[in-house]
C-alpha positions as CSV (number, residue, x, y, z in Angstrom):
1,X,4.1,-36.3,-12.2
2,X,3.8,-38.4,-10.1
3,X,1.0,-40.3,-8.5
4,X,3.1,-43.1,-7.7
5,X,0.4,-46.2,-7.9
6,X,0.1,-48.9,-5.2
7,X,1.2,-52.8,-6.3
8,X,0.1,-55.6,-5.4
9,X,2.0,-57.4,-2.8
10,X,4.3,-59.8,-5.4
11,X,6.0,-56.2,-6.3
12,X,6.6,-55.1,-2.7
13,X,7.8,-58.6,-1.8
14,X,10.0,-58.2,-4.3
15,X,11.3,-55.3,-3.4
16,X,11.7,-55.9,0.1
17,X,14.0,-58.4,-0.9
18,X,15.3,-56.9,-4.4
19,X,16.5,-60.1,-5.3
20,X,13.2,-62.5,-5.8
21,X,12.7,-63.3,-9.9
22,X,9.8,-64.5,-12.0
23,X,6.1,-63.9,-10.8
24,X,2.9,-63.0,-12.5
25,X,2.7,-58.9,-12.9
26,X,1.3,-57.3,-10.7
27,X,-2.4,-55.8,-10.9
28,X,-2.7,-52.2,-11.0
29,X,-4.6,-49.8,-9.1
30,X,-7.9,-48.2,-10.1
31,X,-9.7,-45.4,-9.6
32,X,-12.5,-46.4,-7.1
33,X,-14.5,-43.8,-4.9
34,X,-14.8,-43.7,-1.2
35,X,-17.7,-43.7,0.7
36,X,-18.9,-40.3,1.1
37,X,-20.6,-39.6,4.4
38,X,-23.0,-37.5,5.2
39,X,-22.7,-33.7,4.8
40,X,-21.7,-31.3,7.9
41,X,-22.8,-28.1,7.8
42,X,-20.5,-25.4,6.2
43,X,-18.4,-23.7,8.1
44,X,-17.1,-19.9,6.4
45,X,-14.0,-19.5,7.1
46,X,-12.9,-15.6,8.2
47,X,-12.4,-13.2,4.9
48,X,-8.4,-13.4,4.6
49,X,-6.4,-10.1,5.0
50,X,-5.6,-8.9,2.1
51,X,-1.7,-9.9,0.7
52,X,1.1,-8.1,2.1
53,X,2.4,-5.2,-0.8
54,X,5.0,-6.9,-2.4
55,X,8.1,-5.7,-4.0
56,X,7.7,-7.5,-6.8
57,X,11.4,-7.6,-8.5
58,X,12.9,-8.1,-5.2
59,X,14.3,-11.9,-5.4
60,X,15.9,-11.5,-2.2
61,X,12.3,-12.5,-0.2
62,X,12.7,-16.4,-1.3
63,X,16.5,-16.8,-0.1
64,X,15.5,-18.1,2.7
65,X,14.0,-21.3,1.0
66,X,16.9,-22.1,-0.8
67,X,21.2,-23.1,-0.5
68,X,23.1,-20.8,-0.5
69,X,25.0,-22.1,-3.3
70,X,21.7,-21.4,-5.4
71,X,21.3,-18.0,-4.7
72,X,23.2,-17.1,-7.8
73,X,20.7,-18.5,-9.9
74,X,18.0,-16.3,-8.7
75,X,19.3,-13.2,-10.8
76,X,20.2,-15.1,-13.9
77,X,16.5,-16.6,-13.9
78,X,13.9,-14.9,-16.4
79,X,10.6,-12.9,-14.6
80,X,9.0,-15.5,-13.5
81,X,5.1,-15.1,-12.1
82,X,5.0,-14.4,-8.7
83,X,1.9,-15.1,-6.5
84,X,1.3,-13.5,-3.2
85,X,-2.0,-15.6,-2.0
86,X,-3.8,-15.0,1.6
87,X,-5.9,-18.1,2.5
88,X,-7.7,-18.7,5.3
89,X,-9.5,-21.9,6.0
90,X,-12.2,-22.6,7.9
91,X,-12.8,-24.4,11.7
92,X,-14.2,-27.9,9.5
93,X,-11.1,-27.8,7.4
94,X,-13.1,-28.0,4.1
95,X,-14.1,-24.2,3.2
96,X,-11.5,-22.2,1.9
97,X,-11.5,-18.4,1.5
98,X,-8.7,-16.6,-1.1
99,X,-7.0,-13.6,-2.2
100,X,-4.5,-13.9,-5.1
101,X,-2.4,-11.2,-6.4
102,X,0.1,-13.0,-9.3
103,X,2.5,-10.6,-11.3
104,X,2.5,-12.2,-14.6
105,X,5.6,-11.2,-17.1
106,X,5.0,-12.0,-20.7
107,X,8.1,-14.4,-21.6
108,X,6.6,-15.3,-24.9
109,X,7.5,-13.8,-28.2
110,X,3.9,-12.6,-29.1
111,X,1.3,-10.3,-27.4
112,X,-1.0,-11.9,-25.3
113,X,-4.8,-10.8,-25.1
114,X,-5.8,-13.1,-21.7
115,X,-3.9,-15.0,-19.6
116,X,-5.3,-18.9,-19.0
117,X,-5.9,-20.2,-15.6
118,X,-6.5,-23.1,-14.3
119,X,-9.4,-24.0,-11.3
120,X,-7.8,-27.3,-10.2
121,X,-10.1,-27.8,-7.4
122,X,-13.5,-28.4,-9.7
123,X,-11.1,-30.5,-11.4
124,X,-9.9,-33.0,-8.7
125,X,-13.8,-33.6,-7.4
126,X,-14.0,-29.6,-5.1
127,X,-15.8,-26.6,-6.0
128,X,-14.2,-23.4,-6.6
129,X,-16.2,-19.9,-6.7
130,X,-14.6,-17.0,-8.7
131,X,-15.2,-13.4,-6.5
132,X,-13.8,-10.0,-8.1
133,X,-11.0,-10.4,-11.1
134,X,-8.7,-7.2,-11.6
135,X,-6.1,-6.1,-14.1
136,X,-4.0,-3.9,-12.4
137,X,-6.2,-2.7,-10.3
138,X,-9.2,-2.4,-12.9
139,X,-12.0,-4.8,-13.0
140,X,-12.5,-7.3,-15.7
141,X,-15.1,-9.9,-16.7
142,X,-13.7,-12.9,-17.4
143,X,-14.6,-16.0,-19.3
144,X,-15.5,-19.3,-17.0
145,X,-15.3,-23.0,-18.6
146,X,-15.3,-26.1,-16.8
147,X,-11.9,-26.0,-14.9
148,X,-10.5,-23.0,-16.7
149,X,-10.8,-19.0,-16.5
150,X,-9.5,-16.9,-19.1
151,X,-8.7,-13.2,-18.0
152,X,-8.8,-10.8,-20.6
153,X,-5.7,-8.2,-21.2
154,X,-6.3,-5.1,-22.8
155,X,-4.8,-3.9,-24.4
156,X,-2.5,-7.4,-25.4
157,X,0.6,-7.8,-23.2
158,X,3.6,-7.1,-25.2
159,X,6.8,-8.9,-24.7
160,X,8.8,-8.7,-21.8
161,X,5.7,-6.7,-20.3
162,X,4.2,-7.5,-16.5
163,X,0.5,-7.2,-15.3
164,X,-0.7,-7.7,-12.2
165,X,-3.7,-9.7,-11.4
166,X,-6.1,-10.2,-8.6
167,X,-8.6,-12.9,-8.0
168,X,-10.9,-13.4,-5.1
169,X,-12.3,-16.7,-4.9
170,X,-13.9,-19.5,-2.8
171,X,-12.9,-22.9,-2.4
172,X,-14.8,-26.1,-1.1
173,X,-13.0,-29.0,-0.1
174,X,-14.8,-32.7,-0.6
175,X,-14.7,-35.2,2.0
176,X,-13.0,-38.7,0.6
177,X,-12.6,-37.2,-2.5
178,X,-11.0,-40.9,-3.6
179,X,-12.0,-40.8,-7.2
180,X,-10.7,-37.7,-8.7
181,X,-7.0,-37.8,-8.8
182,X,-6.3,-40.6,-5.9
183,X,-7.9,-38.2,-3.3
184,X,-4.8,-35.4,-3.3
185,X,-7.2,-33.0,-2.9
186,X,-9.7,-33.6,-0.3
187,X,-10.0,-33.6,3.9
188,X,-10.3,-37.4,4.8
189,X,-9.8,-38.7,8.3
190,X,-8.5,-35.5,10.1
191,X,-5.5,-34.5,7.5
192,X,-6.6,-31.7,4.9
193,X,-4.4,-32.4,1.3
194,X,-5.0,-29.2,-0.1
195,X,-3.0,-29.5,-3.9
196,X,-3.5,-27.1,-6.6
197,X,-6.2,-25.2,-4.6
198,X,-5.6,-21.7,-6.0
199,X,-6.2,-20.3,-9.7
200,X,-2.9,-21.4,-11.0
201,X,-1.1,-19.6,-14.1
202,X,-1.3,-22.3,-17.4
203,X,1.7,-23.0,-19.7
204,X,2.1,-20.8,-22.9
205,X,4.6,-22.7,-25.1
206,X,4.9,-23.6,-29.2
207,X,1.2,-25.4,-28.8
208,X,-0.3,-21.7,-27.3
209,X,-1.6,-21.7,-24.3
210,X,-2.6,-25.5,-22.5
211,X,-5.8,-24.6,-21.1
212,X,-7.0,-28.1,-22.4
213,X,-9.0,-30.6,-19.5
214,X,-6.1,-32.8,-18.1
215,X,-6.3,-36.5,-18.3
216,X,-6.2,-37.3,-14.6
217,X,-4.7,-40.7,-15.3
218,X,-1.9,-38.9,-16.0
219,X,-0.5,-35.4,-13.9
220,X,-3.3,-32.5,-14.1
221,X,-0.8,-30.2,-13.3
222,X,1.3,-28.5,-16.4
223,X,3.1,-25.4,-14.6
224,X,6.1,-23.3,-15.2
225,X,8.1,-22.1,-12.4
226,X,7.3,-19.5,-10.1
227,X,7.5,-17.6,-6.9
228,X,5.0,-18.5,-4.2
229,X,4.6,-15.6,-0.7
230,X,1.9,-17.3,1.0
231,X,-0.2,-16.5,4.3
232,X,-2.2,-19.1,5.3
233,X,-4.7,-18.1,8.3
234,X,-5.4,-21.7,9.8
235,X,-7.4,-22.9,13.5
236,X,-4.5,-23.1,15.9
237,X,-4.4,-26.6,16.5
238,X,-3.5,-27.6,13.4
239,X,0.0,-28.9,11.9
240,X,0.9,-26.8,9.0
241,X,3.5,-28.8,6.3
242,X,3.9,-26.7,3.3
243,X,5.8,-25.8,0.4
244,X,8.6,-23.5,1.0
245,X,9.8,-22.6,4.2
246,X,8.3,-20.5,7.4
247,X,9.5,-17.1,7.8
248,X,6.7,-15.5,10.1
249,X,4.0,-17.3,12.6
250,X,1.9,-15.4,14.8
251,X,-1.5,-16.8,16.9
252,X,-4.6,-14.9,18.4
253,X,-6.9,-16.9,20.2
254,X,-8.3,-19.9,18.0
255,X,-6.6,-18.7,15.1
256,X,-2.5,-19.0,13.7
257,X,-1.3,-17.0,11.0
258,X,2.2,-18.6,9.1
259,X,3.9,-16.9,6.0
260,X,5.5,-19.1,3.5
261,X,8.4,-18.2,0.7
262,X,8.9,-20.8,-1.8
263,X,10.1,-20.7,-4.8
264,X,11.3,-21.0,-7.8
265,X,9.0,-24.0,-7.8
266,X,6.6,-25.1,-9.8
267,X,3.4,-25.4,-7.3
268,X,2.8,-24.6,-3.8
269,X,1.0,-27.6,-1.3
270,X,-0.4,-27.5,2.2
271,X,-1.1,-30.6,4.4
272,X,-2.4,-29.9,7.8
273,X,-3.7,-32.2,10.8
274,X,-4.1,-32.2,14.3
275,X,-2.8,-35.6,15.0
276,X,0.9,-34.9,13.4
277,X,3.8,-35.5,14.8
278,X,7.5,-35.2,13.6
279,X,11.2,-36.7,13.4
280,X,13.5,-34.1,11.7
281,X,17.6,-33.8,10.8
282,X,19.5,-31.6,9.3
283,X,22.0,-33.1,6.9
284,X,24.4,-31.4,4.3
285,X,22.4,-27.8,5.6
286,X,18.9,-29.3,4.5
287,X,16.2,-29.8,7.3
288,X,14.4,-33.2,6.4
289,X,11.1,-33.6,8.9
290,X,9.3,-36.8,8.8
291,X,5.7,-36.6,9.8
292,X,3.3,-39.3,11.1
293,X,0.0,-40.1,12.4
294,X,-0.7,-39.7,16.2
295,X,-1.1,-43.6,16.4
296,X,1.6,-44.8,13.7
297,X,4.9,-45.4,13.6
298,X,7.5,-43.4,14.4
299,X,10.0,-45.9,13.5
300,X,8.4,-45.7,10.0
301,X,8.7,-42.1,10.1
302,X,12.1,-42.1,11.0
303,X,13.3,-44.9,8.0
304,X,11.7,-42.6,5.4
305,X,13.4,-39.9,6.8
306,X,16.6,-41.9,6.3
307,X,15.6,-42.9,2.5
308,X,14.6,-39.0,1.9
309,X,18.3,-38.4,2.9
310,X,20.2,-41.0,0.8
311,X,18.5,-40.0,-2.1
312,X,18.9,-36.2,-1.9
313,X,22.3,-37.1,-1.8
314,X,22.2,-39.6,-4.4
315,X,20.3,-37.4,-7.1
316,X,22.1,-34.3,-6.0
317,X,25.1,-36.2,-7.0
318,X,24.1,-37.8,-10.2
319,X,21.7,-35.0,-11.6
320,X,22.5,-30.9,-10.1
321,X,22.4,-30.2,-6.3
322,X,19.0,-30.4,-4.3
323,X,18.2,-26.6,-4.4
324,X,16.0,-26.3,-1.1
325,X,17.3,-25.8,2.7
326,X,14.5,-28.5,3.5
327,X,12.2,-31.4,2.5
328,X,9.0,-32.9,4.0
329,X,7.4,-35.8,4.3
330,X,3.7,-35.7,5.3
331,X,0.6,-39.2,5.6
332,X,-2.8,-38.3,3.9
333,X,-5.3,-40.1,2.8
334,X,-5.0,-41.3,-0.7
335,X,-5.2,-44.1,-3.1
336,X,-1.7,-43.6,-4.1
337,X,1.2,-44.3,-2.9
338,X,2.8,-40.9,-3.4
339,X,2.6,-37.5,-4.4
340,X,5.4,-35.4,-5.3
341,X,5.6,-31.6,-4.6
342,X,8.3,-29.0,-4.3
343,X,10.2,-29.7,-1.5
344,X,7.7,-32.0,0.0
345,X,6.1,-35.4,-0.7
346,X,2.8,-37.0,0.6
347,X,2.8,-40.6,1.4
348,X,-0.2,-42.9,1.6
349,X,-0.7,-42.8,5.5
350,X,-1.5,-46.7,5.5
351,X,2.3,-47.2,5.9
352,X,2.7,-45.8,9.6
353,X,1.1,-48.7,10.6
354,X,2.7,-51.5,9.9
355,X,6.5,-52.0,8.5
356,X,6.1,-52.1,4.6
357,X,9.0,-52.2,2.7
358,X,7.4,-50.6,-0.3
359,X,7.5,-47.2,1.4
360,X,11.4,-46.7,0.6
361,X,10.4,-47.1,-3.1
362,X,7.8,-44.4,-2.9
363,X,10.0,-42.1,-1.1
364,X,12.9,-42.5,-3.3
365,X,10.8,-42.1,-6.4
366,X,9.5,-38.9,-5.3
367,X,12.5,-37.5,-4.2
368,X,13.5,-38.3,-7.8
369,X,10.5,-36.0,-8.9
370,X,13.0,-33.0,-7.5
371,X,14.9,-33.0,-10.0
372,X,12.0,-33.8,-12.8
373,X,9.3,-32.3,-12.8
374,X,10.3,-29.5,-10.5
375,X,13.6,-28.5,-11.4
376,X,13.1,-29.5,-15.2
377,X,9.4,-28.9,-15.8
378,X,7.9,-31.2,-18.7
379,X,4.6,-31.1,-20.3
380,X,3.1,-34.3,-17.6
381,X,-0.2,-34.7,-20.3
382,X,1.6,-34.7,-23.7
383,X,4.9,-35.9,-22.7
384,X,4.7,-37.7,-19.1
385,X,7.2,-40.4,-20.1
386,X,10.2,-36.9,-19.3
387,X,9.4,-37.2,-15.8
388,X,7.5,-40.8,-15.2
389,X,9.6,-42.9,-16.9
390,X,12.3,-41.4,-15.8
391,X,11.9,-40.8,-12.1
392,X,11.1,-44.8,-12.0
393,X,14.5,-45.7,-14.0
394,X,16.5,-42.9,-11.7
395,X,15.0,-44.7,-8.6
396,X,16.7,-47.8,-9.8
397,X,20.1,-46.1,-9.7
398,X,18.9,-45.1,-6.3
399,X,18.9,-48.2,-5.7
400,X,22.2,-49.2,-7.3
401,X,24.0,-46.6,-6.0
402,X,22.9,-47.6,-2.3
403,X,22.4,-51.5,-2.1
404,X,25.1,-52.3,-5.2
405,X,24.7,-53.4,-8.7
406,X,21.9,-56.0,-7.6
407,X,19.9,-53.8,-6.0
408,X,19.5,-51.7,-9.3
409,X,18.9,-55.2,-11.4
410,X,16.2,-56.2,-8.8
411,X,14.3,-52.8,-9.3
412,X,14.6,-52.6,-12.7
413,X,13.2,-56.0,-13.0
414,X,10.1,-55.2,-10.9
415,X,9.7,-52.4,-14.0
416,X,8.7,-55.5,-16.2
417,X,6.3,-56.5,-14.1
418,X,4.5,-53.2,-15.2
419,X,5.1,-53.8,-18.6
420,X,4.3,-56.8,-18.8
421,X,0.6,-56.0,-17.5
422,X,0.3,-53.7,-21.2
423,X,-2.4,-54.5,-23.4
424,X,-0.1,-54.1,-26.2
425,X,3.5,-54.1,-24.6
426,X,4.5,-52.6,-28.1
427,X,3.4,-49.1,-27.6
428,X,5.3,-46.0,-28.0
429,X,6.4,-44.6,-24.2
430,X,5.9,-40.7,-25.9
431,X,2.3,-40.6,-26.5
432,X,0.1,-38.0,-24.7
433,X,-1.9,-39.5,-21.3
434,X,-5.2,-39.6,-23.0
435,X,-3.8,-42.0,-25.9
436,X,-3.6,-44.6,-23.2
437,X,-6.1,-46.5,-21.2
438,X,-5.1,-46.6,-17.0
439,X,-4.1,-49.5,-17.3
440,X,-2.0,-49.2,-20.1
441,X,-0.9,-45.7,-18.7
442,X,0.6,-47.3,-16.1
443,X,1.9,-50.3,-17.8
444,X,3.8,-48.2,-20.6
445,X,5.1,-44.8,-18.7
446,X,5.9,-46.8,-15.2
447,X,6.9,-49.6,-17.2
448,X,8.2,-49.3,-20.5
449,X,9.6,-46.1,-19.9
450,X,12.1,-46.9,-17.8
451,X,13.9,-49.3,-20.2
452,X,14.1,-46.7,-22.6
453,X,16.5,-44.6,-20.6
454,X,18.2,-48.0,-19.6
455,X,18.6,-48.6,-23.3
456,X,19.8,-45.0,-24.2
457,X,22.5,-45.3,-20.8
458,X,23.8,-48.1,-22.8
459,X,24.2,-46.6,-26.0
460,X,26.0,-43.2,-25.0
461,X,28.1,-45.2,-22.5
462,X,28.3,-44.9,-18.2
463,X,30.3,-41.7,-18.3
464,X,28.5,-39.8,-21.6
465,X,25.4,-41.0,-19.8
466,X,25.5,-38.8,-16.8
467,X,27.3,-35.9,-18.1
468,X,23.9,-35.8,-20.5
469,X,21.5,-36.1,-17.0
470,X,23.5,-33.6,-15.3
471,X,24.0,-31.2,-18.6
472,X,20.2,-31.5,-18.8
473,X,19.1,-30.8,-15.4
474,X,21.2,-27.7,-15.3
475,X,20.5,-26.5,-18.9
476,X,17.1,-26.6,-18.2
477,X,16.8,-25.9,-14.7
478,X,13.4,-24.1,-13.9
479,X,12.6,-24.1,-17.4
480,X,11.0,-27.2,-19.6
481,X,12.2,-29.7,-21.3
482,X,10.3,-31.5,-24.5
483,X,11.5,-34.6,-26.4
484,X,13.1,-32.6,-29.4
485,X,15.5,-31.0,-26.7
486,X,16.4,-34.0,-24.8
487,X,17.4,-35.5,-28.0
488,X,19.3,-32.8,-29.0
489,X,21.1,-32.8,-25.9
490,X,21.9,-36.6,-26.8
491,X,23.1,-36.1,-29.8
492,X,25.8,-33.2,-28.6
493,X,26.7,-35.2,-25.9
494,X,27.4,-38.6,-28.0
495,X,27.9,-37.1,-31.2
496,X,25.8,-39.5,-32.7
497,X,22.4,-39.6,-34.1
498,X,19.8,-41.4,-31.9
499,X,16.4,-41.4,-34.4
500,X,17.1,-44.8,-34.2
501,X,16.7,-45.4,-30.7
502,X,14.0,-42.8,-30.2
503,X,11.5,-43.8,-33.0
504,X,11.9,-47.6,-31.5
505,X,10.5,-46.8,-28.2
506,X,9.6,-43.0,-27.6
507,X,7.7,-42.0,-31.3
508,X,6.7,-45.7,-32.7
């Protein structure tokens, strides 16, 4: 996915301008820890209620999140998992309490004996305690590893069979958590991040299931689509952005209660704060709200608000229409400059106080990620260049398409900047996030990449070009794309056989 990494100032000067050539490259970001201060004393947040009783076929519970021109799509879509989670989270912000029910269909075409999870928060520098694990309604031990639980199924899930699981657990948030993952996950400076903070479903797929450690150079998260009913139980004076949309919101005393849908999507992410405040529209029946810091800019606010609305528009028009009826944009604290979820992006809050070009960039490349790695899911540790390479070369037709034909040179430009910065500029775009170093992670999937879909838009021609991007956004539209299929997809669409062009730059 995603974490799009901060330049150095040549790149934002040049694109502020997005006409300035030449330069040295720029140096990349690295992974460096914050101070962490001293410990406060926990505070346990109240047991959560249980999850509502869920009809689990009934799609109809996550209209409200999207068009409705995308309603259709809900009954043609496979069973996807669906998770009802209760959280509540404590007074301090960093103790998390959890209830998770998820109704997990077997889509594969073997029997499974145990269904993979992953623990994302022991991953990205938290702790996460595991309470009682059922299997329809019967207890289970399961199997712990660092990052990873594996609930047995007996007997094995057939085909096209559902179980329903239940998992209490315990989450700890860290304080300026800067060194695992860019701080996405963490409570720094009064704005909780909370990503991936729930046991979350791993991908079965040719390779079994994924339940590898993530390279967190690259995207920990490798998630197929599913349906997210969330109550969050929260101290009132907080500012709740989520995934999904709000359908309920109640308060007693100290406390709020809010109920999420969202969905299909392929993760559900909370930001909350105190010190929030908001610019919102509503354009083309999709509710864009701009968030900033009680302090920064609401000027800034409002221009990436603007950018969030060009390039819905933009990418609904060159890719498949935005699915959702609205899109956030929320400041934490992070040594990135973005962070793409579904329906929602987090910026790097240092941009609300000052007037930084850079931030239309980050917002228009993570609006990009709507489309892919949402929409079209792709394995982000095997594969990222699917979503990577391409978000950054799709932000340069943003670009194009809004500031002319020189607007898309200049950013495409600034790419070999990136490049240029490889160890070995001749390395393969297609190899998995671990064969790289961070730098040369960067250098070659931020980089590289993007010159390989320029490359292949210049061999299939303008028009064959974005009949393939729109053919393959709906074709595999809450499902996942690998390399094999977006070749394939080529191929049909020019009728021509691209080995060629992918062993020069994807496999080589």
């Amino acid at each position: 996915m995603r974490r799009y990494v901060l330049l150095a100032p040549l790149m934002i000067l040049l694109l502020s301008c997005l006409c300035l050539p030449g330069g040295a490259p720029p140096s990349l970001a690295t992974k460096t820890p914050w101070p962490t201060p001293t410990p406060t004393p926990a505070a346990e947040p109240p047991t959560p209620a249980p999850p509502p009783s869920l009809d689990w076929g009934n799609r109809d519970l996550f209209r409200a999140g999207l068009r409705e021109s995308q309603w259709s799509a809900l009954e043609a879509l496979p069973p996807l998992a669906v998770y009802n989670l209760a959280l509540s989270i404590s007074e301090d912000m960093q103790h998390i309490a959890g209830i998770e029910e998820i109704y997990y269909t077997n889509n594969e075409e073997v029997a499974l004996d145990s269904v993979w999870l992953g623990l994302f928060p022991e991953i990205l520098g938290g702790e996460i305690e595991i309470g009682a694990v059922r299997v329809d309604g019967v207890s289970v031990t399961p199997e712990r590893s660092t990052g990873m639980l594996r609930v047995p199924l007996a007997p094995p899930l057939e085909t096209g069979a559902a179980r329903l699981l239940s998992i209490e657990f315990t989450v700890t948030v860290p304080s300026r958590g800067g060194y695992y993952y860019y701080g996405i996950f963490g409570y720094n400076d009064g704005i909780l991040s909370l990503a991936h903070a729930y046991p979350t479903v791993l991908v079965y797929d040719q390779e079994g299931w994924n339940n590898g450690l993530p390279d967190t150079d690259g995207d920990p998260l490798f998630a197929d689509a599913s349906f997210y009913y969330v109550t969050v139980d929260a101290p009132a004076d907080q500012v709740l952005v989520a995934s999904g949309v709000e359908i309920e919101r109640s308060q007693t005393g100290r406390r709020q209660t809010v109920r999420y849908v969202n969905g299909p999507a392929r993760d559900f992410y909370l930001a909350a704060s105190s010190n929030f405040r908001v610019v919102s529209e509503t354009s083309d029946g999709i509710t864009i709200r701009s968030y900033y810091p009680d302090g920064g800019s609401q000027s800034v606010a409002q221009s990436a608000l603007e950018t969030a609305r060009e390039s819905i528009a933009i990418f609904s028009d060159l890719f498949a229409p935005y699915p959702y009826t609205e899109f956030d944009i929320v400041p934490i604290r992070t040594e990135a400059g973005g962070v793409e979820y579904p329906g929602l992006t987090a910026v790097n809050i240092s941009y609300y106080y000052g007037d930084d070009p850079f931030l239309e960039e980050v917002v228009a490349h993570e609006v990009g990620h709507q489309w892919f790695y949402n929409l079209v899911g792709n394995d982000t540790q095997d594969e990222p260049y699917l979503d990577e390479s391409l978000t950054q070369y799709n932000t340069c037709l943003y670009y194009a398409q809004r500031y002319g034909p020189s607007g898309g040179e200049a950013c495409l430009t600034s790419r070999r900047f990136y490049w240029n910065s490889a160890s070995n500029p001749d390395l393969p775009i297609g190899l998995a996030v671990n064969a790289y170093s961070s730098q040369d992670y960067v250098a070659i999937i931020y980089g590289k990449g993007a010159f390989f879909f320029d490359a292949l838009r210049q061999r299939l021609g303008e028009d064959t070009y974005r009949f393939l991007m729109r053919d393959y956004s709906q074709a595999f539209s809450w499902s996942i794309g690998y390399t094999p299929d977006f070749q394939a997809l080529a191929e049909h669409h020019c009728n021509c056989d691209l080995d060629d062009l992918f062993e020069q730059w994807v496999h080589r």
